[in-house]
Every structure is written in structure tokens, then in C-alpha cells.
Residue frames as qw, qx, qy, qz and C-alpha x, y, z in Angstrom:
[[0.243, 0.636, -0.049, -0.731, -24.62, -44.56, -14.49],
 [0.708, 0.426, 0.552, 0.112, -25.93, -45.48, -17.66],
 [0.551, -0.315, 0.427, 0.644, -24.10, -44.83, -20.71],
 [0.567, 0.658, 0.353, -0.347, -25.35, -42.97, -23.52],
 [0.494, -0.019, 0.636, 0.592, -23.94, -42.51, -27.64],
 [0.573, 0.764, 0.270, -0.124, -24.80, -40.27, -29.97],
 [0.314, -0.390, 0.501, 0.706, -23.16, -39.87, -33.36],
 [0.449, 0.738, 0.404, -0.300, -23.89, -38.14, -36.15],
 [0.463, 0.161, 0.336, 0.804, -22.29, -36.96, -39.78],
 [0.167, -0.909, -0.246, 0.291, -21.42, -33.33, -39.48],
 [0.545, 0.518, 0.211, 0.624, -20.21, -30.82, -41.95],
 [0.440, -0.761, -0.093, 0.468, -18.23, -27.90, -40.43],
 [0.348, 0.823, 0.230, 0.386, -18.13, -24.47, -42.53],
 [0.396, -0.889, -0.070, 0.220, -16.01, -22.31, -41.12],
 [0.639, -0.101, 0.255, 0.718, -13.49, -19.30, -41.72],
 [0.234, 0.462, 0.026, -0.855, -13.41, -15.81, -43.50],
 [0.304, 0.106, -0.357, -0.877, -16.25, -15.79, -45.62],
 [0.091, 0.056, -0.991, -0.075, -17.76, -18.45, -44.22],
 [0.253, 0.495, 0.455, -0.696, -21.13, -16.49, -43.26],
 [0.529, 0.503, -0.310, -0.609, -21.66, -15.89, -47.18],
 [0.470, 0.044, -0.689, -0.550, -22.03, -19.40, -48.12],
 [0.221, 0.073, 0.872, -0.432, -24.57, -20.41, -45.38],
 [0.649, 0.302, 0.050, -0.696, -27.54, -19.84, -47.87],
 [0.771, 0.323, -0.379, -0.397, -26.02, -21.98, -50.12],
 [0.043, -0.256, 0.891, -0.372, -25.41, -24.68, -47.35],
 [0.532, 0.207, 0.611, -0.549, -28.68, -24.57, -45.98],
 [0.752, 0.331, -0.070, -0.565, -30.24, -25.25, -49.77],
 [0.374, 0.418, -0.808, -0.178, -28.01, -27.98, -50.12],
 [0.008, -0.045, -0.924, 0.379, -29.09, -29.52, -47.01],
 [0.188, -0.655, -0.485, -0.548, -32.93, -27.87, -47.35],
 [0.435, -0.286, -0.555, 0.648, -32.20, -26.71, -44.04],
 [0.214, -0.841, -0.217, -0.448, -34.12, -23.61, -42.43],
 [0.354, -0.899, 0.083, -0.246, -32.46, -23.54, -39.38],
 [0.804, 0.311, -0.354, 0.362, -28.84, -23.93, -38.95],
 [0.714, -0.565, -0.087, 0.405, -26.83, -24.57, -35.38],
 [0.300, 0.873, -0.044, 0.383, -24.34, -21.38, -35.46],
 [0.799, -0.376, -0.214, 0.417, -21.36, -22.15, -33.15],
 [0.410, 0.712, -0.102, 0.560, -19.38, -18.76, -32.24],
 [0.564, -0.099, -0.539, 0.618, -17.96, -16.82, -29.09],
 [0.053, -0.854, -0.308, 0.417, -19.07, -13.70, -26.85],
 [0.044, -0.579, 0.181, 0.794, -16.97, -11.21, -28.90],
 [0.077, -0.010, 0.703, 0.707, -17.83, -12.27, -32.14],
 [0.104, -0.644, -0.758, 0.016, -21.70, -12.75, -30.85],
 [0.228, -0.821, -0.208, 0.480, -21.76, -8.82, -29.68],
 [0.303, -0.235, 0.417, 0.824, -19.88, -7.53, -32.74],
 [0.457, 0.604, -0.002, -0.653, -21.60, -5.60, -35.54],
 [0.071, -0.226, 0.932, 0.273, -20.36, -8.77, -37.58],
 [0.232, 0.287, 0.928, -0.049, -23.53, -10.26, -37.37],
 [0.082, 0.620, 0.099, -0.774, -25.05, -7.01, -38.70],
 [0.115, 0.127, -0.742, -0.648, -24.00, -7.70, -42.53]]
């Protein structure tokens, strides 16, 4: 089996309020579309609502 590697530098935002500074994430990075890592209950909550 061949062997593969990726690595990459990765900033990880996370905690309460951490939804309120993804705008000013994404302009830092110029980003438009940002990887959003969460679980079924939080994904199905009115959380995402705001």
C-alpha cells in the first residue's frame, strides 16, 4: 500500500461565541467558504438559526 502525507497549517476557532467571529476570520483569510466542523445535535439545533 502506498503511503500518502498531507499537512497543512490550520487555525482552529472554536468555543462560545465562536460563530460571531467567523466573518471576521474569513476576511482575514479572504475566505468565502469555510470547513465548519460540528455534531448531529448541534447541526439540528435552532443554533444555526442566529
Amino acid at each position: 500500500m502506498k503511503t500518502s502525507v498531507f499537512q497543512m497549517q490550520t487555525k482552529v476557532v472554536h468555543g462560545l461565541g465562536s460563530l460571531q467571529q467567523l466573518p471576521k476570520e474569513l476576511k482575514a483569510l479572504a475566505g468565502t467558504r469555510p470547513w465548519i466542523v460540528t455534531d448531529p445535535g448541534i447541526a439540528g439545533s435552532a443554533f444555526w438559526m442566529k
